[in-house]
C-alpha positions as a Python dict, from the first residue, in 0.01 Angstrom:
ca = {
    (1, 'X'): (0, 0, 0),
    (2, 'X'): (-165, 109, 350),
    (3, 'X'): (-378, -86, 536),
    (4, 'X'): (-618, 197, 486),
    (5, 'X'): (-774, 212, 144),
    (6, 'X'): (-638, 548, -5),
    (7, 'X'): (-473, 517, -329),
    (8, 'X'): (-69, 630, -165),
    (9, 'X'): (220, 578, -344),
    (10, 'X'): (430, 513, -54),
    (11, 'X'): (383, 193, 184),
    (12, 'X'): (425, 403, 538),
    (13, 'X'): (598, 125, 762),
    (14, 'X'): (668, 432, 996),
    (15, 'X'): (350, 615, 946),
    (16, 'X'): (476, 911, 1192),
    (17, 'X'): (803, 935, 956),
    (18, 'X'): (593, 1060, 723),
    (19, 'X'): (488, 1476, 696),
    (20, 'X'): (167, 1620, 578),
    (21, 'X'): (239, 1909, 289),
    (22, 'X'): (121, 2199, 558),
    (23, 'X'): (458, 2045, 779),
    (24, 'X'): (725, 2374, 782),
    (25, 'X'): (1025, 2223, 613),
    (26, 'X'): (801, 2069, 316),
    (27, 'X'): (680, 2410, 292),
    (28, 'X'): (1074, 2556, 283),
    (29, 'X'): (1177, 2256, 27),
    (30, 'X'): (861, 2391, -251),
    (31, 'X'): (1037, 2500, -533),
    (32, 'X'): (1388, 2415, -398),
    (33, 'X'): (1604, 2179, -591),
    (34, 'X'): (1745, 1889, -470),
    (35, 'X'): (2028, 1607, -571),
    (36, 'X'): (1945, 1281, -481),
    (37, 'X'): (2150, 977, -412),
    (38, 'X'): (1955, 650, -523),
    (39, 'X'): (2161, 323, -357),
    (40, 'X'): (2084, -4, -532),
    (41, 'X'): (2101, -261, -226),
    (42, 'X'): (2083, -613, -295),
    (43, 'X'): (1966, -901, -110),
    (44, 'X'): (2291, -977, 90),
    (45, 'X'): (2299, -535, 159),
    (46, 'X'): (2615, -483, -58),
    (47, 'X'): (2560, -192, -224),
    (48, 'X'): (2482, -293, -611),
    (49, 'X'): (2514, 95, -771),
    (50, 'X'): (2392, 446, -733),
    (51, 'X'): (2272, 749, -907),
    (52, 'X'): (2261, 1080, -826),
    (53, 'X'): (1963, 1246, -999),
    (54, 'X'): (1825, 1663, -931),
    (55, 'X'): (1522, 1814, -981),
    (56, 'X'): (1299, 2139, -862),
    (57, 'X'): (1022, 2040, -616),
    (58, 'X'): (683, 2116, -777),
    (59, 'X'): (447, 1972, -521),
    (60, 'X'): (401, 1786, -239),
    (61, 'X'): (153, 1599, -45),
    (62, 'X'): (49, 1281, 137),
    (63, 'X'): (-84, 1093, -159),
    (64, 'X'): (230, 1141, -408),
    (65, 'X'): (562, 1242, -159),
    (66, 'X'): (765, 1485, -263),
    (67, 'X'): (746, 1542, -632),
    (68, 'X'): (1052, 1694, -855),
    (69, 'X'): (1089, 1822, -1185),
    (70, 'X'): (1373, 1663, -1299),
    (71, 'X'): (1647, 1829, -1454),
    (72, 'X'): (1951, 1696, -1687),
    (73, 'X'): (1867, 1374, -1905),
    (74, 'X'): (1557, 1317, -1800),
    (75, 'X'): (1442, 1699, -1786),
    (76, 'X'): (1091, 1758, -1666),
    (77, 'X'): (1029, 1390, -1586),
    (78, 'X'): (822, 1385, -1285),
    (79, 'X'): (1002, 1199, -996),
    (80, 'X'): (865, 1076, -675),
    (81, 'X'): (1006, 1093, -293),
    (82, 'X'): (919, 994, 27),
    (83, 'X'): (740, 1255, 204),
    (84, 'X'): (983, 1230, 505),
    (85, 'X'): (1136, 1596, 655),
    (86, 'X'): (1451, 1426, 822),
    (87, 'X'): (1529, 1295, 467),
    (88, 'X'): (1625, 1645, 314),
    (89, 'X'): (1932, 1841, 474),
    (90, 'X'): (2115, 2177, 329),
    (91, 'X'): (2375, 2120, 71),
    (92, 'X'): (2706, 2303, 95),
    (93, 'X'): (2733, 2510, -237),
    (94, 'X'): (2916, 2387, -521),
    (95, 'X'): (2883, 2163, -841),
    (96, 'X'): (2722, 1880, -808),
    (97, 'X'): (2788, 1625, -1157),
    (98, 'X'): (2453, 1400, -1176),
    (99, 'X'): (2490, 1014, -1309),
    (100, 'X'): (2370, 1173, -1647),
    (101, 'X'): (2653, 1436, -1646),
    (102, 'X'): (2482, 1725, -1591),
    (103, 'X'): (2633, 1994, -1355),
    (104, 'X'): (2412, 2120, -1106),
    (105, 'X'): (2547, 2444, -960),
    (106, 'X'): (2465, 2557, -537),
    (107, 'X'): (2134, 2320, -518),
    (108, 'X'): (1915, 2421, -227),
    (109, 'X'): (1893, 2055, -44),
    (110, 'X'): (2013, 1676, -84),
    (111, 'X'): (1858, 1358, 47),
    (112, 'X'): (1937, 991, 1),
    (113, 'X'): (1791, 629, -15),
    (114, 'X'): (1851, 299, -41),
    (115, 'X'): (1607, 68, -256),
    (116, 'X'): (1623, -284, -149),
    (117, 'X'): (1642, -545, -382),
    (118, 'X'): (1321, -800, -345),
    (119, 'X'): (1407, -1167, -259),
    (120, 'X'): (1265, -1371, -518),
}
C-alpha cells in the first residue's frame, strides 16, 4: 500500500507514473476494450507463462486503476489495471485469440505487464 493511508489498490513506486481519471487518454480508453498480456516472471526473470485476457473499460480512477469488464471465460468479471497512460497503445485491427479461446475482433487498445514472482 502507500505510505499515505488511503485504501489504493496499487502500491505507486512511481507515484507520477500514475494518472488521475480526469487525465485525456483515461478519458479516450472509457468504454474502449482492451487485450492484455499478463507475463508470469519468476525469481531468476525467465518468463514462467502468459495470458492474454480482454475486457471493456467501465471505470477508472485513482483508488481502483483501470477497471474492465471482462469478456470470454470469465465474462463480466471485474479486472483491475494500473492506472498508468503510457501502458495502453492502439492496436492494429484484427483477431485477437485470448488464453481462454475467445476471438476478439479490431479491439480499441492493448497494454502489457509483467507480475513478479515474490522471493520466499
Amino acid at each position: 500500500m502507500n505510505e499515505n493511508t488511503d485504501d489504493s489498490r496499487w502500491n505507486e513506486l512511481i507515484p507520477e507514473a500514475f494518472a488521475e481519471a480526469s487525465d485525456p487518454l483515461v478519458r479516450v480508453l472509457l468504454g474502449k476494450m482492451l487485450v492484455v498480456r499478463l507475463n508470469q516472471i519468476g525469481t531468476n526473470d525467465e518468463l514462467l507463462s502468459f495470458e492474454l485476457v480482454a475486457g471493456r473499460v467501465v471505470r477508472a480512477n485513482r483508488k481502483e486503476g483501470l477497471v474492465l469488464s471482462l469478456v470470454g471465460a470469465r465474462q463480466g468479471e471485474a479486472f483491475f489495471l494500473p492506472l498508468v497512460p503510457e501502458a495502453y497503445t492502439l492496436i492494429d485491427p484484427g483477431d485477437y485469440a485470448l488464453t481462454c479461446g475467445t476471438v476478439v475482433r479490431n479491439p480499441d487498445f492493448r497494454a502489457a505487464f509483467d507480475i513478479y514472482a515474490q522471493v520466499n
